[in-house]
PDBQT receptor file of N, H, CA, C and O in Angstrom, charges set to zero:
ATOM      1  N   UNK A   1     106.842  95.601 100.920  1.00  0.00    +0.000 N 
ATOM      2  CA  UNK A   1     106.669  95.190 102.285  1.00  0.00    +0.000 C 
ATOM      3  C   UNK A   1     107.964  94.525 102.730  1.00  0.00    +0.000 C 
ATOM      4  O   UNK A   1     108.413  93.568 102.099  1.00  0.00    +0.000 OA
ATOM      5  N   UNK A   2     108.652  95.081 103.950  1.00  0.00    +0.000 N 
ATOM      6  H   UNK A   2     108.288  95.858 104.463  1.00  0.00    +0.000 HD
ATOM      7  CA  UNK A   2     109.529  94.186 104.545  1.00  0.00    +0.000 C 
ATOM      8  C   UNK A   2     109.567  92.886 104.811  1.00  0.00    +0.000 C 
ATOM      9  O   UNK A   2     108.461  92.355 104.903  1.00  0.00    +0.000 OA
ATOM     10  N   UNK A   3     110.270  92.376 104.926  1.00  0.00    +0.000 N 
ATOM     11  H   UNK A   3     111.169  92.807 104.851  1.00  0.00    +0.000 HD
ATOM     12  CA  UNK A   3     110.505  90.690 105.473  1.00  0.00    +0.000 C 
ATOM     13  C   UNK A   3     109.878  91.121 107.769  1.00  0.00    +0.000 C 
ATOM     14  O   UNK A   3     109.796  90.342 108.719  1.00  0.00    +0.000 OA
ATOM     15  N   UNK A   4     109.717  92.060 107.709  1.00  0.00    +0.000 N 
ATOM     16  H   UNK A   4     109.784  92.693 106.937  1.00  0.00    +0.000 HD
ATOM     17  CA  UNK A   4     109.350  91.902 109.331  1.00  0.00    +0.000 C 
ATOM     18  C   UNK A   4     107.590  92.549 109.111  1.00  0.00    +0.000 C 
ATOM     19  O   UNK A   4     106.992  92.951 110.110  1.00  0.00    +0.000 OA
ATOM     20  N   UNK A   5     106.984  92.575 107.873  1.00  0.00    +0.000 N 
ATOM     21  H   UNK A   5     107.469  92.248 107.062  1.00  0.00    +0.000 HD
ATOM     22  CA  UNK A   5     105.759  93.263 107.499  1.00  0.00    +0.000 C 
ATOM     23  C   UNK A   5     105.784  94.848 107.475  1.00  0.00    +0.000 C 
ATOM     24  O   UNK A   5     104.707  95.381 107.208  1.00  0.00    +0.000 OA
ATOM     25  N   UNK A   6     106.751  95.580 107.691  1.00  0.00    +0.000 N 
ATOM     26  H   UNK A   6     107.626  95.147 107.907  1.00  0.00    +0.000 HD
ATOM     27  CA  UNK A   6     107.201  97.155 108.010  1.00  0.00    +0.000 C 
ATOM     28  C   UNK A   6     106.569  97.069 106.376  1.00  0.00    +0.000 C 
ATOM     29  O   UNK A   6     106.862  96.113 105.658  1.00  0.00    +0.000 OA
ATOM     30  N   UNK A   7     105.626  98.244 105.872  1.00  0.00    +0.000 N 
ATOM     31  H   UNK A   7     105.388  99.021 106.455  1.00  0.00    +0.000 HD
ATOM     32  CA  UNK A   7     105.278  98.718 104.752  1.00  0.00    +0.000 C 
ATOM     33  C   UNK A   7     106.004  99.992 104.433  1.00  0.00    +0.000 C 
ATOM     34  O   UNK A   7     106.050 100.800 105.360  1.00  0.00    +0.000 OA
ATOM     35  N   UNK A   8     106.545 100.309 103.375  1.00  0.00    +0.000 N 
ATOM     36  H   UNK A   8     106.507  99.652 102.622  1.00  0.00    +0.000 HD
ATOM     37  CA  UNK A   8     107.281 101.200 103.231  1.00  0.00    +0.000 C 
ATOM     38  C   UNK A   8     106.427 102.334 101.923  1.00  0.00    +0.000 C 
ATOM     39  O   UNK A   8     105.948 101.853 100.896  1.00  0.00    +0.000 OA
ATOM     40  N   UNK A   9     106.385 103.809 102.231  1.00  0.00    +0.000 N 
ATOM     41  H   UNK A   9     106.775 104.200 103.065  1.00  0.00    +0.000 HD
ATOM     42  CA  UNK A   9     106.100 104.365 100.968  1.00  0.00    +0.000 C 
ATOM     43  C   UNK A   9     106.698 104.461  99.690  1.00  0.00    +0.000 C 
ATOM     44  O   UNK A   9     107.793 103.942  99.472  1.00  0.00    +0.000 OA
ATOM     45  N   UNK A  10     106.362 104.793  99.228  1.00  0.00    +0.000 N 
ATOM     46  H   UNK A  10     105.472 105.215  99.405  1.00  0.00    +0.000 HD
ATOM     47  CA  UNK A  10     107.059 104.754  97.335  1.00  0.00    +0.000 C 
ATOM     48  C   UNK A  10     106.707 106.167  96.489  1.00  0.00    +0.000 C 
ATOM     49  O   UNK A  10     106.885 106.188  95.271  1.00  0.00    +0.000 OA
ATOM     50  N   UNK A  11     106.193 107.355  97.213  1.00  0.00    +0.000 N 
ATOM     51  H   UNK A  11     106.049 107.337  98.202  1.00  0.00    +0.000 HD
ATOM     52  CA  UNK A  11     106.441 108.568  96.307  1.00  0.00    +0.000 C 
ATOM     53  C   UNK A  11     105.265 108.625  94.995  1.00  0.00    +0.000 C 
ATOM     54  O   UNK A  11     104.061 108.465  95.193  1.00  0.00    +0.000 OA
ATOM     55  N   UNK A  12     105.768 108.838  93.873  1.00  0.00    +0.000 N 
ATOM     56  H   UNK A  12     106.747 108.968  93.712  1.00  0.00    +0.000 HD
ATOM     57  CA  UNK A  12     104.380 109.552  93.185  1.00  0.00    +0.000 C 
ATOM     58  C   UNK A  12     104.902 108.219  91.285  1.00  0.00    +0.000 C 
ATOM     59  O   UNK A  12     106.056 107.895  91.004  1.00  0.00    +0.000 OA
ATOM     60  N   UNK A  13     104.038 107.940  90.716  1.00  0.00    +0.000 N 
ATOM     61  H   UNK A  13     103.100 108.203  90.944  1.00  0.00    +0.000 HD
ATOM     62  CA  UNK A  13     104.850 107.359  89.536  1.00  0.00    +0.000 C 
ATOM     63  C   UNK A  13     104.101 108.411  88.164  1.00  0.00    +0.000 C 
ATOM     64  O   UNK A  13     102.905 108.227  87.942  1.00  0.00    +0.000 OA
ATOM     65  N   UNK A  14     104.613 109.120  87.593  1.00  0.00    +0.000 N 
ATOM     66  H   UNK A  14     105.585 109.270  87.774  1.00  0.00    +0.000 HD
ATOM     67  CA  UNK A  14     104.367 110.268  86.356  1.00  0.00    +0.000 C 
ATOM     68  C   UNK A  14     104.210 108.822  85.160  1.00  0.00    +0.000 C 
ATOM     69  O   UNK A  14     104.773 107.727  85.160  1.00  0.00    +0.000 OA
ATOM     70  N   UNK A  15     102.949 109.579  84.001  1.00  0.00    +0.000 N 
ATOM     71  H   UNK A  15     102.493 110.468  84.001  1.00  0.00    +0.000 HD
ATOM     72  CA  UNK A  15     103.142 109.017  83.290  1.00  0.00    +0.000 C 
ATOM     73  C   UNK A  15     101.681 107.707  82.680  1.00  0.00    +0.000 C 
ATOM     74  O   UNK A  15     101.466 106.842  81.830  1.00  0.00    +0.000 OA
ATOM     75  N   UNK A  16     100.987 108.467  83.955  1.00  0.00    +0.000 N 
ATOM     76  H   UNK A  16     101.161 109.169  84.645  1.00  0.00    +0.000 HD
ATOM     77  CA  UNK A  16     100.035 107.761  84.206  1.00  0.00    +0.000 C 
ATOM     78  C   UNK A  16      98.461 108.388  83.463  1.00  0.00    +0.000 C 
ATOM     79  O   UNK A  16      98.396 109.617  83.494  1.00  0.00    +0.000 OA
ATOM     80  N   UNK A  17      97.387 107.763  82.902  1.00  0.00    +0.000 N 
ATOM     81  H   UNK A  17      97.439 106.765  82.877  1.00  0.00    +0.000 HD
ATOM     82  CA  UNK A  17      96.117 108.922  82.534  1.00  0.00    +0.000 C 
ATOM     83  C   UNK A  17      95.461 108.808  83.903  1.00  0.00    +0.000 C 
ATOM     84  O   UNK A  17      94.511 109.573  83.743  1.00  0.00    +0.000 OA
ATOM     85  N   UNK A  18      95.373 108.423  84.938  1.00  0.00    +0.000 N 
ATOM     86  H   UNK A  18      96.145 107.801  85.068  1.00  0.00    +0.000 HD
ATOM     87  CA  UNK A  18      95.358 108.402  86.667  1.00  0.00    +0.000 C 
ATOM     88  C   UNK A  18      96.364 108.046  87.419  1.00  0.00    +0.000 C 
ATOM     89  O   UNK A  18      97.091 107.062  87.556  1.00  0.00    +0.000 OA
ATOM     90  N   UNK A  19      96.197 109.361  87.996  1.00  0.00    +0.000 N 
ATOM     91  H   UNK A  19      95.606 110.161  87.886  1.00  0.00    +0.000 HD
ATOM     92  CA  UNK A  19      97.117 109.407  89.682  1.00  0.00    +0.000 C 
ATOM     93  C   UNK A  19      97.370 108.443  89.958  1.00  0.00    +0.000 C 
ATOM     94  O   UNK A  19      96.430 107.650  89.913  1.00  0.00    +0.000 OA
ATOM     95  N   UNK A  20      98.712 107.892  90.399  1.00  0.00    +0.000 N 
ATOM     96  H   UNK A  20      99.476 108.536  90.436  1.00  0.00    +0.000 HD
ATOM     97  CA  UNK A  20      99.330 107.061  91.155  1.00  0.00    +0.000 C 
ATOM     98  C   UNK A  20     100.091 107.194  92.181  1.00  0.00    +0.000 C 
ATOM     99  O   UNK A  20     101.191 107.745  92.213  1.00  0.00    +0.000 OA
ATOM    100  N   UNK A  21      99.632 106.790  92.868  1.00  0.00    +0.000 N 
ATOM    101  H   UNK A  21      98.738 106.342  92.842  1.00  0.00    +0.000 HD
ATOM    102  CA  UNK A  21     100.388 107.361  94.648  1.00  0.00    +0.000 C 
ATOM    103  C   UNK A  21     100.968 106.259  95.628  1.00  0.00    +0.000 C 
ATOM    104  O   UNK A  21     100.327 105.433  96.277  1.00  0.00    +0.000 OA
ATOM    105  N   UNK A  22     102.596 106.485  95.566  1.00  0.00    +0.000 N 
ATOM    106  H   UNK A  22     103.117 107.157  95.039  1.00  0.00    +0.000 HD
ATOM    107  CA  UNK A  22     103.201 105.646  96.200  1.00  0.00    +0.000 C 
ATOM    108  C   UNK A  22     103.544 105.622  97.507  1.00  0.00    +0.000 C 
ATOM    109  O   UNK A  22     103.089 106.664  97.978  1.00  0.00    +0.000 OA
ATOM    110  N   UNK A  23     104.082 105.025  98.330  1.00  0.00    +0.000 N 
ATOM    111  H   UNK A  23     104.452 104.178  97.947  1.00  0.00    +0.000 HD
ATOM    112  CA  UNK A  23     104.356 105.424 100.266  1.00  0.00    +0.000 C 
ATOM    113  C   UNK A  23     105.721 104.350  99.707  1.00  0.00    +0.000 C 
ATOM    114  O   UNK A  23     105.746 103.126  99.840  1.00  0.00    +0.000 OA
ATOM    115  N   UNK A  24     106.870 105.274  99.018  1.00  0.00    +0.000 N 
ATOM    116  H   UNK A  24     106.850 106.268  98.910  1.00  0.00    +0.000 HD
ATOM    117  CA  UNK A  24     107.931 104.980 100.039  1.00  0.00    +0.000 C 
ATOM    118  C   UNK A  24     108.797 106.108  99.450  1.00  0.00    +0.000 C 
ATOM    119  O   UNK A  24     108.676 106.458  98.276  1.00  0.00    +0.000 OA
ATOM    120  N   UNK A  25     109.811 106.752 100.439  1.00  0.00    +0.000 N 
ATOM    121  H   UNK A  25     109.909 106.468 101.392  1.00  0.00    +0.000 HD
ATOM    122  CA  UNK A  25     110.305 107.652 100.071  1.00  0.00    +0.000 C 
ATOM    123  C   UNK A  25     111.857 107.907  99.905  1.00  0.00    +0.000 C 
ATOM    124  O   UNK A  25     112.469 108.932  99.604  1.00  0.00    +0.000 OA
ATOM    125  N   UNK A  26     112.309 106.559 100.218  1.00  0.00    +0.000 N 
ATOM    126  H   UNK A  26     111.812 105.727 100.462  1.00  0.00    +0.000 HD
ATOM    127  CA  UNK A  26     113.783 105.828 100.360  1.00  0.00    +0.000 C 
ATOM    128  C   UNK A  26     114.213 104.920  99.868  1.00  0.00    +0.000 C 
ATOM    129  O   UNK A  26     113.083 104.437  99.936  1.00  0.00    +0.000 OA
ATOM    130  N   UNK A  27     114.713 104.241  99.456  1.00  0.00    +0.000 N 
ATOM    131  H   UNK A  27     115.632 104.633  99.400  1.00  0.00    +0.000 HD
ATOM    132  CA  UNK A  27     115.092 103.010  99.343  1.00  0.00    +0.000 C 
ATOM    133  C   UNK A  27     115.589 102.126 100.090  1.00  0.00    +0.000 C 
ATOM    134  O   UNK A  27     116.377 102.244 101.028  1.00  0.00    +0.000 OA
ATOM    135  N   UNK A  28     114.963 100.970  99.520  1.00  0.00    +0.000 N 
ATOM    136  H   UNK A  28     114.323 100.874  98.758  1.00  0.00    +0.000 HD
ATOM    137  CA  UNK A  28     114.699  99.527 100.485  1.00  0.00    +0.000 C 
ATOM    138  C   UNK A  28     115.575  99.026 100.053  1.00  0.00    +0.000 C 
ATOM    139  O   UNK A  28     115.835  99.000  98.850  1.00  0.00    +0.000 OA
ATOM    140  N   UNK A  29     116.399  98.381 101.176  1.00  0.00    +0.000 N 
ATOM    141  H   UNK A  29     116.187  98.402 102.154  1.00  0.00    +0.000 HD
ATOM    142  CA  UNK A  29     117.787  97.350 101.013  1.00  0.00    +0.000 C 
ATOM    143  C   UNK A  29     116.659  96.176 100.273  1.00  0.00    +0.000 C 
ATOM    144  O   UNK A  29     115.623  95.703 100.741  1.00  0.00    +0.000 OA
ATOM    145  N   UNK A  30     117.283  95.959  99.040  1.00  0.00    +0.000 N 
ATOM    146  H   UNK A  30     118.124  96.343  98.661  1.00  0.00    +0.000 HD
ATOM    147  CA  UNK A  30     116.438  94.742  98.109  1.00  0.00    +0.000 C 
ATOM    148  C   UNK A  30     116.562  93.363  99.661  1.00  0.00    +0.000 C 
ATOM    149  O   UNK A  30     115.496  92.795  99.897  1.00  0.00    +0.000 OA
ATOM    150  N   UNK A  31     117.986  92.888 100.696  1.00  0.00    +0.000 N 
ATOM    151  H   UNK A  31     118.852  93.350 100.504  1.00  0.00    +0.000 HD
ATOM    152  CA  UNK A  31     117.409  92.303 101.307  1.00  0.00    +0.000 C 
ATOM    153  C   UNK A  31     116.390  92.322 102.736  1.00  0.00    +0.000 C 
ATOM    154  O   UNK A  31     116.300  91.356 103.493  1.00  0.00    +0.000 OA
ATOM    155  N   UNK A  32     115.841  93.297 102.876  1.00  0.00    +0.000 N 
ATOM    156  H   UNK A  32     115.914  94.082 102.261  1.00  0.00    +0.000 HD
ATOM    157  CA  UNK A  32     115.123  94.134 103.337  1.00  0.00    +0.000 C 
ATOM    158  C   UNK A  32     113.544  93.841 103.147  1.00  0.00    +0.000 C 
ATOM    159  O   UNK A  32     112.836  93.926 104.151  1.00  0.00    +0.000 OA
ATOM    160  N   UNK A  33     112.814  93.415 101.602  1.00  0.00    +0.000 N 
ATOM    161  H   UNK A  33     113.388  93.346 100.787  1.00  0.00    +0.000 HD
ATOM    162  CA  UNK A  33     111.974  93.307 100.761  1.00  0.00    +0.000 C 
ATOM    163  C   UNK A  33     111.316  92.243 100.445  1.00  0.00    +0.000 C 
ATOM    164  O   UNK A  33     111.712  91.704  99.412  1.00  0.00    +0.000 OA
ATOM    165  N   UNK A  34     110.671  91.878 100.839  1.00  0.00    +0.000 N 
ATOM    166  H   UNK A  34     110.349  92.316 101.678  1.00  0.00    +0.000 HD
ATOM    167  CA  UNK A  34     110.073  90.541 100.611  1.00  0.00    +0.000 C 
ATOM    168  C   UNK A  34     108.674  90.518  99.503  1.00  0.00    +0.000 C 
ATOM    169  O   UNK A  34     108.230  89.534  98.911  1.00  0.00    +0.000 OA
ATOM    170  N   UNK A  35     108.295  91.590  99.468  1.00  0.00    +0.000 N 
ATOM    171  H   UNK A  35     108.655  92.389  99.949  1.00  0.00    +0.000 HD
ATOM    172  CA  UNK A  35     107.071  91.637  98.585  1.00  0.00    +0.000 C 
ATOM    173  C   UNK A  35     106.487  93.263  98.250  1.00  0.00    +0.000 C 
ATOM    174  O   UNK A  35     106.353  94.130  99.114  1.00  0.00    +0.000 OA
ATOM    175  N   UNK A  36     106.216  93.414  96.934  1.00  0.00    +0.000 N 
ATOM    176  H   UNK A  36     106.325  92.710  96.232  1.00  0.00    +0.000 HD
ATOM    177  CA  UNK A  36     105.601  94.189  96.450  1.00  0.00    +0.000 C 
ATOM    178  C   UNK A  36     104.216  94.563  96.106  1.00  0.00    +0.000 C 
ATOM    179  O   UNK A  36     103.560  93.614  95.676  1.00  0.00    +0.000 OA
ATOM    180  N   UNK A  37     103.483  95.894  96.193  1.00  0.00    +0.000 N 
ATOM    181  H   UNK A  37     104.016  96.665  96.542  1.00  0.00    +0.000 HD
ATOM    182  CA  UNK A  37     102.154  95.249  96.258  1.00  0.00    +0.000 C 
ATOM    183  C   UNK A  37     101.694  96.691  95.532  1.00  0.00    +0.000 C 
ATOM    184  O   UNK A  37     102.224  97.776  95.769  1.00  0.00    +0.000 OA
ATOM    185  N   UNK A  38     100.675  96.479  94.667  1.00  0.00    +0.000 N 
ATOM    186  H   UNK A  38     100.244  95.598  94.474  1.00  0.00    +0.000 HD
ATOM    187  CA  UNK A  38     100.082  97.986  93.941  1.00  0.00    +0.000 C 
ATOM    188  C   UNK A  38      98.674  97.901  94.886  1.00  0.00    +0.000 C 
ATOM    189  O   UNK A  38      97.979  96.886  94.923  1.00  0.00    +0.000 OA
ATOM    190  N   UNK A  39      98.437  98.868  95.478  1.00  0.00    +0.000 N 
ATOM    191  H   UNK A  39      99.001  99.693  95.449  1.00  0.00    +0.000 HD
ATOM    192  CA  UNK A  39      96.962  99.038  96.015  1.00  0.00    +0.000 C 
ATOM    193  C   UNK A  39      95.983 100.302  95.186  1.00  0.00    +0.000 C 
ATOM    194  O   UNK A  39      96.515 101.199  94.530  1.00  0.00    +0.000 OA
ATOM    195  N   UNK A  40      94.720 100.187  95.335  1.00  0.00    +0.000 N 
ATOM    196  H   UNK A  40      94.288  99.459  95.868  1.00  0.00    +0.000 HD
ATOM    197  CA  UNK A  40      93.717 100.999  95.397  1.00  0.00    +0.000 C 
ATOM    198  C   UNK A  40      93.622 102.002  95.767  1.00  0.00    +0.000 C 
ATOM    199  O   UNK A  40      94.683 102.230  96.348  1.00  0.00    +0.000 OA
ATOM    200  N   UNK A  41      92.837 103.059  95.844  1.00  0.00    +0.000 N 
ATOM    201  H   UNK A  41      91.975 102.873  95.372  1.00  0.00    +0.000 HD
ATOM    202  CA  UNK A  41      92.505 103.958  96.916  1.00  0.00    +0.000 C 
ATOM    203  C   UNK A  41      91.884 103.621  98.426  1.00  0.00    +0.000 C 
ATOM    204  O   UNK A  41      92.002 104.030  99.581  1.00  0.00    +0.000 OA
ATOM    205  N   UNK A  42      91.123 102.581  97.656  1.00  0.00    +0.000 N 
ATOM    206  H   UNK A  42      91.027 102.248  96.718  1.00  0.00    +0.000 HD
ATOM    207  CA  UNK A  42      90.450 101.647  98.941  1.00  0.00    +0.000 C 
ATOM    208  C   UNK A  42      91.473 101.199 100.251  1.00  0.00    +0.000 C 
ATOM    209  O   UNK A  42      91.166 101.171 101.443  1.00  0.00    +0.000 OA
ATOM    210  N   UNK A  43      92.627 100.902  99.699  1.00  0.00    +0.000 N 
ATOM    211  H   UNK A  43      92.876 100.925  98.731  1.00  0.00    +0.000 HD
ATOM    212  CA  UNK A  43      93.736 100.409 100.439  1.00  0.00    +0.000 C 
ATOM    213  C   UNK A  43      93.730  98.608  99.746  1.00  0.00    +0.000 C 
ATOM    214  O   UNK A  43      94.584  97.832 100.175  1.00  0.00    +0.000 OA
ATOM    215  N   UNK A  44      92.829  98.185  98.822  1.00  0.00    +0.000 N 
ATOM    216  H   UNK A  44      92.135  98.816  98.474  1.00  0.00    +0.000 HD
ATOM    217  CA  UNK A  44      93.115  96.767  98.568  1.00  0.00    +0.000 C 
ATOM    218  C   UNK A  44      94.136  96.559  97.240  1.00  0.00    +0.000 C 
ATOM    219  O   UNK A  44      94.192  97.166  96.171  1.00  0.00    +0.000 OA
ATOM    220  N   UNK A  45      94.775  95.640  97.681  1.00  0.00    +0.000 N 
ATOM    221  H   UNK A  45      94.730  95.147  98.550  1.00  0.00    +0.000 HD
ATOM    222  CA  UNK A  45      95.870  95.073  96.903  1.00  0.00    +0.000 C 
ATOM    223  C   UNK A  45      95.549  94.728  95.884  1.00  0.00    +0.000 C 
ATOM    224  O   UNK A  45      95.033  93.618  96.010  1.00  0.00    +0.000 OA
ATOM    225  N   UNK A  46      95.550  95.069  94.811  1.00  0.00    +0.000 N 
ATOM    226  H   UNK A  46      95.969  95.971  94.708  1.00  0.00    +0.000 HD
ATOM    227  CA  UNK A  46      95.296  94.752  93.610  1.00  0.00    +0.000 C 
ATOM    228  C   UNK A  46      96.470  94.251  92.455  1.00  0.00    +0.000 C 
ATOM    229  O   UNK A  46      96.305  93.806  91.319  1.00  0.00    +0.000 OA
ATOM    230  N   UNK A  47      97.417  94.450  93.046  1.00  0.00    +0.000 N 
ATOM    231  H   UNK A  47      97.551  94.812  93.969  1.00  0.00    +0.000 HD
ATOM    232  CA  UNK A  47      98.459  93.872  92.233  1.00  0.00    +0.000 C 
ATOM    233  C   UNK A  47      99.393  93.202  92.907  1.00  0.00    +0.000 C 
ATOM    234  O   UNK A  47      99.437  93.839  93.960  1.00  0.00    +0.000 OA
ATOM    235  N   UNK A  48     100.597  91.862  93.048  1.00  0.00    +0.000 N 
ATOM    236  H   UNK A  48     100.562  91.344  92.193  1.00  0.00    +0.000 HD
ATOM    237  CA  UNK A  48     101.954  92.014  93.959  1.00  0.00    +0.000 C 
ATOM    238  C   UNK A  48     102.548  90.797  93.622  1.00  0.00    +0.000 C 
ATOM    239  O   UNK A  48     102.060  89.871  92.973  1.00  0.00    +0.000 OA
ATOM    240  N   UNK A  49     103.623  90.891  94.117  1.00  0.00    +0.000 N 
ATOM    241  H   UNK A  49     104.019  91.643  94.644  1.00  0.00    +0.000 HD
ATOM    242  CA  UNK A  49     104.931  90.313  93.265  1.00  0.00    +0.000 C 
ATOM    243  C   UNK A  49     105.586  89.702  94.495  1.00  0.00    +0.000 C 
ATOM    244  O   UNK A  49     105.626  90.594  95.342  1.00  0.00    +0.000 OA
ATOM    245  N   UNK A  50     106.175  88.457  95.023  1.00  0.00    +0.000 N 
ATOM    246  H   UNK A  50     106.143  87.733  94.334  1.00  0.00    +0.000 HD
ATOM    247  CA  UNK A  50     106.395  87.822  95.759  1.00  0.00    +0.000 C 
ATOM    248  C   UNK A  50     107.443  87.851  95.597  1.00  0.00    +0.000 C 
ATOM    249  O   UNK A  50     107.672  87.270  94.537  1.00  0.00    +0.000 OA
ATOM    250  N   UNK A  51     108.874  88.431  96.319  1.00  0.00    +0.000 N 
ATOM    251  H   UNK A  51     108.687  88.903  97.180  1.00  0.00    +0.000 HD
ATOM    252  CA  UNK A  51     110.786  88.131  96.144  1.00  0.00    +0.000 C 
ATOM    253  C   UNK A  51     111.001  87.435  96.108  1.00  0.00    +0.000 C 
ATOM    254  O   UNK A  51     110.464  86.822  97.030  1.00  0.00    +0.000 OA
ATOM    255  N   UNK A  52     111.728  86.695  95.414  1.00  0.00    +0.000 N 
ATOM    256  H   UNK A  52     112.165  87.193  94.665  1.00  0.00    +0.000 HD
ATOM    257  CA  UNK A  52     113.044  85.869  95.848  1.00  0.00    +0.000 C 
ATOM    258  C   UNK A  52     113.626  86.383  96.942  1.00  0.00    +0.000 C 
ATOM    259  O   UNK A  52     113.563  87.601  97.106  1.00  0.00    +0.000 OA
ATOM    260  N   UNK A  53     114.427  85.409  98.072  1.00  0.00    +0.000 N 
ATOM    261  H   UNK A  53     114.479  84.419  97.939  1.00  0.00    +0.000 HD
ATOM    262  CA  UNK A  53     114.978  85.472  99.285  1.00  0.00    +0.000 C 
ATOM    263  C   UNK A  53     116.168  86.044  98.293  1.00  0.00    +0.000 C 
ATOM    264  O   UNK A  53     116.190  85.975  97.065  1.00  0.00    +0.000 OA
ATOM    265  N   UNK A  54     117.151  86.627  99.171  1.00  0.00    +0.000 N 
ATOM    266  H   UNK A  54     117.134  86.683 100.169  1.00  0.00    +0.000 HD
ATOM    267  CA  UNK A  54     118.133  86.803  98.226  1.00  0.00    +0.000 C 
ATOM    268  C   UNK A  54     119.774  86.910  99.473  1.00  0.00    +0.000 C 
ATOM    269  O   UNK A  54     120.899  87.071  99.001  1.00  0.00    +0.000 OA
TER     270      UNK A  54
């Protein structure tokens, strides 16, 4: 998630015994980034990681 809340996709992660499906398809200027977040299918956040300002 951006520092302005803009959510960005993240593409597909291999490697997995279930599908994992990402939404971003670019890369994010790290100062750009304020937080990371693994969701559900549901759409709920189930995992996330708070940046350092940088």
């Amino acid at each position: 998630m951006g520092v302005d809340g803009t959510e960005f996709s993240a593409g597909e992660v291999l490697g997995s015994d279930v599908p994992i499906v990402c939404r971003m398809n670019a890369a994010v200027l790290r100062g750009d980034a304020a937080r990371m977040e693994l969701r559900d299918t549901g759409d709920a956040v189930i995992a996330h990681a708070e940046l350092p300002a940088v």
